[in-house]
C-alpha positions in Angstrom: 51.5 108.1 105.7 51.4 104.5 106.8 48.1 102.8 108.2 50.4 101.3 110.5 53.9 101.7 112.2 54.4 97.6 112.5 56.9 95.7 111.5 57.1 94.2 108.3 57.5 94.3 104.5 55.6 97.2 103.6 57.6 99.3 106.4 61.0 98.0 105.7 60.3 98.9 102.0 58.8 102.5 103.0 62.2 102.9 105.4 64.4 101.4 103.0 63.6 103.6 99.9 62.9 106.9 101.9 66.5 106.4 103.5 67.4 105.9 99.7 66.2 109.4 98.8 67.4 110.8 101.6 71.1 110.0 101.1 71.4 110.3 97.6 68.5 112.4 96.5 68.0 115.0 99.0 64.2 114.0 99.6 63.2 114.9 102.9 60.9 112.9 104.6 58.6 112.4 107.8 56.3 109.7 108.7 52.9 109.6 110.2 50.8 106.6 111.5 47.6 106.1 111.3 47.0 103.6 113.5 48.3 101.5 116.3 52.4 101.2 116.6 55.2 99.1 117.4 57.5 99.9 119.8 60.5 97.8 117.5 58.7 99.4 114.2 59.3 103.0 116.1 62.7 102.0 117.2 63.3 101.1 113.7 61.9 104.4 112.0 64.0 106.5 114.4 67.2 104.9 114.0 66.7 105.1 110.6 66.6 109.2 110.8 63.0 110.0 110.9 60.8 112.6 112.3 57.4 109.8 113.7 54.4 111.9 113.8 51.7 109.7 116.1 48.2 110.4 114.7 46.7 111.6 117.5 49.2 114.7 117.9 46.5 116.5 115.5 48.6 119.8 115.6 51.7 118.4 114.3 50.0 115.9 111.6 47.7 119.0 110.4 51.3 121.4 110.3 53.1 118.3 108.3 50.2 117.8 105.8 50.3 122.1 105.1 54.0 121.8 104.9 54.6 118.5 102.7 55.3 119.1 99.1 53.9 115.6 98.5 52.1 113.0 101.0 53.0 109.9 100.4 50.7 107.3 101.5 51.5 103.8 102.2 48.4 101.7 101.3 46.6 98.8 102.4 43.0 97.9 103.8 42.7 99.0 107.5 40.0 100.6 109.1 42.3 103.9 110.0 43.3 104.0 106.2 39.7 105.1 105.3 39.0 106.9 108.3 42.0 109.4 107.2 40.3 109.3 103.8 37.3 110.3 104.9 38.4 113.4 107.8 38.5 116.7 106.6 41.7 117.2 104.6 44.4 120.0 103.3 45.1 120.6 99.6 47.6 118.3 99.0 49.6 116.5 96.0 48.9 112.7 96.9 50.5 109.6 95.7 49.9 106.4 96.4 51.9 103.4 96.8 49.4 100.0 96.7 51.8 97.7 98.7 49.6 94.8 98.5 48.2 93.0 94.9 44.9 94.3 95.8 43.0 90.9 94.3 41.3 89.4 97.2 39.2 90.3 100.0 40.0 92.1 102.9 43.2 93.5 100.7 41.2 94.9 97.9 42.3 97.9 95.6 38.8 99.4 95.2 38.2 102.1 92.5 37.2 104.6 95.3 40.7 104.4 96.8 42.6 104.8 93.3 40.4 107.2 92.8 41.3 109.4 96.2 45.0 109.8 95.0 46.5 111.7 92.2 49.4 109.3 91.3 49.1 105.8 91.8 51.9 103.2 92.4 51.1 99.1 91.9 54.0 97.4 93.9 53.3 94.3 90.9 52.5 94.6 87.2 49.7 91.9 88.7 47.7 94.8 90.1 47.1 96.0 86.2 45.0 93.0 85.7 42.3 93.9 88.3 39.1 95.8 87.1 39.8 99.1 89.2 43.2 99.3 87.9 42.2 98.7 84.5 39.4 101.3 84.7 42.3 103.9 86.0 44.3 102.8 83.0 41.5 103.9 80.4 40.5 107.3 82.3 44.3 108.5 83.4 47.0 105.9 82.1 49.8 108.9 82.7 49.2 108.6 86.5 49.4 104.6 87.0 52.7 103.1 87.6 54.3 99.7 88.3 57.3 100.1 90.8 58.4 97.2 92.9 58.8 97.4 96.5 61.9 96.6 97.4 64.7 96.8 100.2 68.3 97.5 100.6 70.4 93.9 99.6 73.5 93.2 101.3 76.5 94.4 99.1 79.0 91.6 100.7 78.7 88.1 100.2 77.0 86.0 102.5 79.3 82.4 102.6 77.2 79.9 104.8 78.9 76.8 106.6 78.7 73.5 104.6 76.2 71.5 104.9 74.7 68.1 104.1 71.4 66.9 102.9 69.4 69.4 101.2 67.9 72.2 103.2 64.5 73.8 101.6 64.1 76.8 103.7 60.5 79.1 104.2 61.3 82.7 106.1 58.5 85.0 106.9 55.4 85.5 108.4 53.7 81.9 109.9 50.5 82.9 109.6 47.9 81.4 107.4 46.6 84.7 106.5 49.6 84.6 103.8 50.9 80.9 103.9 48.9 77.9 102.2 47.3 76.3 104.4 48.0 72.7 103.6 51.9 73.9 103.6 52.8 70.7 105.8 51.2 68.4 103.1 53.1 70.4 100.6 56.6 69.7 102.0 55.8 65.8 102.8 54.4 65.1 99.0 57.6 66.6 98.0 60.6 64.7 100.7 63.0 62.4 100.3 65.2 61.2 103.0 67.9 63.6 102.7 65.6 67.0 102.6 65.1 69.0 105.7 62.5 71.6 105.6 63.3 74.7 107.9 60.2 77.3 108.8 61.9 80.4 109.8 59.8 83.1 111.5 56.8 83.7 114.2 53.3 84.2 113.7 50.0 82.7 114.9 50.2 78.9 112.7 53.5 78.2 114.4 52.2 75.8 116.9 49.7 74.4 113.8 52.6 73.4 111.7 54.4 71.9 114.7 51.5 69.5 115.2 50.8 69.0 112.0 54.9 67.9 110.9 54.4 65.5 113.9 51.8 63.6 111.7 54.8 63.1 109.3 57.4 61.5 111.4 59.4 60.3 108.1 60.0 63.9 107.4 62.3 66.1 109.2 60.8 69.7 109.7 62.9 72.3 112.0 61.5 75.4 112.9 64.1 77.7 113.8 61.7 81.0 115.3 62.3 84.1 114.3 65.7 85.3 113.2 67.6 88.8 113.2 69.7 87.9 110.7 67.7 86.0 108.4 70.1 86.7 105.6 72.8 84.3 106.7 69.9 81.6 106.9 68.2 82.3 103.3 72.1 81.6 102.0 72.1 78.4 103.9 69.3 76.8 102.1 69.7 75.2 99.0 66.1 76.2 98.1 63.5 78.9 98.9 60.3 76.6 98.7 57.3 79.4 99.2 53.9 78.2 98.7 51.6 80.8 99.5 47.6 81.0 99.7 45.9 80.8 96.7 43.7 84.0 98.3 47.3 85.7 99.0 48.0 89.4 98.9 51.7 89.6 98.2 53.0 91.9 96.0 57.0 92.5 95.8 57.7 90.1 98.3 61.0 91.4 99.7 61.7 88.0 101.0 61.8 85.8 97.9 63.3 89.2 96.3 66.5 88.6 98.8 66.6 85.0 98.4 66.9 85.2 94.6 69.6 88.0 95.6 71.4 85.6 97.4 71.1 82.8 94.7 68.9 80.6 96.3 66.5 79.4 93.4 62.9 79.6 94.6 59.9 77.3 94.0 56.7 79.2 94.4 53.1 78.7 93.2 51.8 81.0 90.9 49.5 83.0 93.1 49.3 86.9 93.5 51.9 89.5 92.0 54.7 86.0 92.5 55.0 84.7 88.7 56.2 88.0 88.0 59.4 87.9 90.2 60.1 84.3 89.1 60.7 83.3 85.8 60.0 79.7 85.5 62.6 77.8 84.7 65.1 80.8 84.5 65.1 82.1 87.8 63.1 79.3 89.6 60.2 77.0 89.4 57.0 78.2 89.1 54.0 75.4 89.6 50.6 75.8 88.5 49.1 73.7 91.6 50.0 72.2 94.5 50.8 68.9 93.0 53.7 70.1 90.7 54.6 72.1 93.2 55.7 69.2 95.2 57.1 67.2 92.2 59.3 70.4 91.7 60.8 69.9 95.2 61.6 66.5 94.6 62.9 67.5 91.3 65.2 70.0 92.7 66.2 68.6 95.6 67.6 65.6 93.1 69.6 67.8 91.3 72.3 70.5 92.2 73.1 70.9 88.8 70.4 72.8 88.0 70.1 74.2 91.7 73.6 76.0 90.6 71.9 77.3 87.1 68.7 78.7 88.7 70.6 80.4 91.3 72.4 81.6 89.4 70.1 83.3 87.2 68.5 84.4 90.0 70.9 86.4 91.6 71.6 88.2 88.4 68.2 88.9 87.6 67.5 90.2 91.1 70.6 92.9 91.1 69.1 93.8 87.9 66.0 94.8 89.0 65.5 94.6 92.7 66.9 97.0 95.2 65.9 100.2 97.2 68.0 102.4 95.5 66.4 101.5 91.9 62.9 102.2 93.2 64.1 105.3 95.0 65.1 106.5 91.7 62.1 105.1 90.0 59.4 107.0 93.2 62.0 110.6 92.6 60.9 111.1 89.4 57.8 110.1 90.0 58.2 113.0 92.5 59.4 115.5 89.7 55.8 114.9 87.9 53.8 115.4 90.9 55.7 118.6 91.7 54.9 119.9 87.9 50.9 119.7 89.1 49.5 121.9 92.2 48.0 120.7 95.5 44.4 120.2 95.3 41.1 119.7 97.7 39.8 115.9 97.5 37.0 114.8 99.5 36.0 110.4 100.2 32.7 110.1 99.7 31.6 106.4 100.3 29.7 104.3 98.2 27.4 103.2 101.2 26.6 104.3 104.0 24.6 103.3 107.2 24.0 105.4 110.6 22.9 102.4 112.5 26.3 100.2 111.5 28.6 102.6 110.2 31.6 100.1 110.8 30.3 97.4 108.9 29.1 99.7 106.2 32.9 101.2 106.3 34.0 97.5 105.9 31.5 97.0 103.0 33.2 100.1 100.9 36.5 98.7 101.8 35.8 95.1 99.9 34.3 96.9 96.8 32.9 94.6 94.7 33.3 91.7 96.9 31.3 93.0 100.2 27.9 91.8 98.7 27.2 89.3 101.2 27.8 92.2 104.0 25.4 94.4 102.1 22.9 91.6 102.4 23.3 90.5 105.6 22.9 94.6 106.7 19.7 94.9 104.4 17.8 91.9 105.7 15.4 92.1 103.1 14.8 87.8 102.9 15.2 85.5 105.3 17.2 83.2 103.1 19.6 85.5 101.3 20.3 87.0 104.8 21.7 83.3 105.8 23.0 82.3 102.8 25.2 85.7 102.9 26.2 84.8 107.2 26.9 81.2 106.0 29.7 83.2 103.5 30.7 85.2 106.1 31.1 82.8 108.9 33.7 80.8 106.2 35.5 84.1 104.8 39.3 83.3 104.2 41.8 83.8 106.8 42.7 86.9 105.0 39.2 88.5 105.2 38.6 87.0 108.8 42.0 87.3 110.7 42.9 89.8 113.2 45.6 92.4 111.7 45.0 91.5 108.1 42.7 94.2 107.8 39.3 92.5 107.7 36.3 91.6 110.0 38.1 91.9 113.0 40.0 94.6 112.0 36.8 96.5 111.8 35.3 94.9 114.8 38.2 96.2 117.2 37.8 99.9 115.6 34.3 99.9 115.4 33.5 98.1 118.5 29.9 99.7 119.2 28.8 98.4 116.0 26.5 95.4 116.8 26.7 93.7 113.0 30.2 93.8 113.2 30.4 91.9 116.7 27.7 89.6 115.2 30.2 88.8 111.8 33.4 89.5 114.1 31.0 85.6 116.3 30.4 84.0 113.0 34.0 84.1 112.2 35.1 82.7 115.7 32.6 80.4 115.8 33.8 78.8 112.6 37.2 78.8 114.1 35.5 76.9 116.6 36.4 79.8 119.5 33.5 78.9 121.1 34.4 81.6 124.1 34.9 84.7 122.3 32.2 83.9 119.6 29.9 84.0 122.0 31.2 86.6 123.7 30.7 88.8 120.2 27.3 87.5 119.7 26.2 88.4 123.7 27.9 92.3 122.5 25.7 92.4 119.5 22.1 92.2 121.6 23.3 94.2 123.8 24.1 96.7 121.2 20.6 96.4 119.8 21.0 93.8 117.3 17.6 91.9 117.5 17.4 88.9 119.3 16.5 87.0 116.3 19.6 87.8 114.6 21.8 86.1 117.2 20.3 83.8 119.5 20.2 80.9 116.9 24.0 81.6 116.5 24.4 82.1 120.4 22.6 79.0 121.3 25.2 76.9 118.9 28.4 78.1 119.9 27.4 77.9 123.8 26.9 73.8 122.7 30.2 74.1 121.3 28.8 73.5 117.6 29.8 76.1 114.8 27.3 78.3 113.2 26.7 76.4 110.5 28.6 73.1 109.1 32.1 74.0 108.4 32.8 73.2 105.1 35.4 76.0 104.0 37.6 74.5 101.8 41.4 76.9 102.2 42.7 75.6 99.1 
């Protein structure tokens, strides 16, 4: 079970380790979306052998869940995720594969969702540290496990052309939602005349970046697009220079995981499940903040020497522990245990409810611990607190805020007769400064039945092209 059938790491690690078990376990397997799909992601489950099961062919989902010895279920904060949860459901053995680091709002590995499952798998030991995962750990250690995601690595050698200069390479998603967002900055505290820094991959900050590198016209940026065979371009860069958000939800990482495959020593900040891939100074550099990280550039750009060591040690430590058919082995015999146990009933009961706004009461269980300003701005019990909790709201992190990363307006575009969540879904745009749609939200919310009260301050702003309240969200 995935919440969606889209392309990306946490399918290509799904695929990857099924196939795994497939050829060399005799795991059968069939996937179900939950959500919206990809044509290529389709394509690409297909190809790759399986039977797709859309979740609105009801028959053939309820027939699968009855049959499956075990339902596996890909996870990560979407509205369609706890949806599923919360329909009426078969016995079943479930496991659960966390495929984000669960830290940070909107990816967040509530207790309620641990809960749900009967095995639970952390795709980074950095999951263990978070109070939900803890609290599993004291009440059922025996059904917690650590198991990186991972994907299959090329078993011939990838030679790339010479080259000169030094080329520090990023591959992956553009998107601020996952990058840091003073990435630009990063690259030009760290360059030196003979560095180019490549951006490899599509996504919504693409044309931000462009503009930005413009602003540093002593620094040579190239931003290649997306690639289909990003492999040959990891091995042409003499170093994988990843600077993520500090607010990131990366896990595994497949990326950095093939890089290091490759030996192409990585610098990466130590944010999310990351410092656990890279040993500092073994297998990389890890920096604490964003100045080192820059120094560490400049440091390794100034010395192939060491370039050679690190990458060394990185490819060795990466066909030591990273691969698909390592975790397929790893997820089997977690699959022998589950087997040893009989299906049982479960029932999601949420933590809050509302009838009047059940999609932003949905959102508020889905953030745990951290959807207290939601709560507040639902309850409207002081004037003050309510604003106080909209001013956080209207300034949440790209990752809580942005479409597809399974936050505001994630829930807005499910949930889209609930007027609180068109009002957030306006203060969100409106600090984006889209004056357009924010006010577009906030005209949907009255009409829904929000009071007039609620919006028309907010309303009256963005149609003067003013935010809702001074920006002063700082991304770092």
């Amino acid at each position: 079970m995935i919440p969606r059938l889209v392309r990306g790491g946490a399918l290509r690690s799904t695929l990857d380790v099924a196939s795994a078990q497939m050829t060399y376990l005799n795991d059968r397997h069939r996937i179900v979306s939950l959500g919206a799909t990809e044509p290529a992601a389709v394509r690409q489950a297909v190809d790759a052998g399986f039977d797709v099961i859309d979740r609105n062919d009801t028959a053939r989902l309820t027939d699968a869940l009855n049959d499956a010895d075990i339902v596996h279920l890909a996870a990560w904060n979407t509205p369609e995720l706890y949806a599923w949860l919360a329909s009426p459901l078969p016995p079943m053995r479930l496991v659960m594969t966390l495929h984000v680091a669960g830290e940070y709002p909107a990816q967040v590995a509530t207790l309620d969702l641990l809960n749900f499952a009967d095995w639970v798998i952390a795709a980074t030991p950095h999951s263990l540290t978070l109070p939900s995962f803890r609290e599993q750990l004291r009440a059922r250690p025996d059904r917690v496990h650590v198991v990186l995601d991972s994907t299959l690595m090329p078993t011939n050698e990838i030679v790339a052309p010479p080259h000169t200069g030094v080329r520090i390479g990023y591959a992956g998603t553009v998107d601020f939602v996952k990058m840091h967002p003073r990435f630009v900055q990063l690259c030009a505290d760290g360059a030196k005349p003979d560095i180019t820094f490549f951006v490899a991959g599509d996504g919504t900050a693409v044309k931000t970046l462009k503009r930005q590198a413009k602003e540093y016209p002593h620094v040579r940026f190239d931003f290649p697009g997306y690639l289909e065979h990003v492999l040959e371009f990891l091995a042409s860069c003499d170093i994988f220079g990843y600077p993520l958000a500090r607010y990131t939800y990366a896990a595994s990482e497949l990326i950095l995981q093939q890089a290091m495959w490759l030996g192409v020593p990585p610098v990466i900040l130590a944010v999310g499940g990351l410092p656990y891939l890279v040993q500092h100074q073994e297998t990389g550099m890890v920096a604490r903040d964003e100045t080192e990280y820059s120094e560490m550039l400049r440091q390794l750009a100034d010395d192939a020497d060491e370039r050679r060591r690190l990458g060394a040690n990185a490819r060795a430590f990466a066909r030591a522990h990273f691969g698909a058919d390592r975790v397929a082995s790893d997820v089997h015999q977690l699959y022998d245990m589950a087997m040893q146990q009989s299906k049982r009933e479960r029932q999601y009961t949420p933590q809050f409810a509302s009838a009047r706004f059940p999609g932003a009461a949905a959102l508020i269980c889905a953030l745990g611990e951290w959807g207290g300003p939601y709560q507040t701005s639902l309850a409207v019990s002081d004037r003050a607190q309510t604003r106080a909790a909209e001013f956080q709201i209207a300034n949440a992190s790209p990752l809580e805020s942005a479409a597809g990363a399974g936050g505001i307006l994630d829930y807005r575009m499910h949930y889209s007769a609930d007027p609180l969540l068109r009002m957030w879904a306006g203060l969100t745009l409106g600090t984006q400064k889209r004056y357009a749609l924010a006010a577009a939200e906030f005209v949907a919310a009255r009409q829904l039945g929000l009071g007039a009260g609620r919006v028309e301050g907010y309303l009256e702003r963005v149609m003067a092209h003013q935010t809702p309240f001074e920006d002063s969200y700082n991304a770092g």
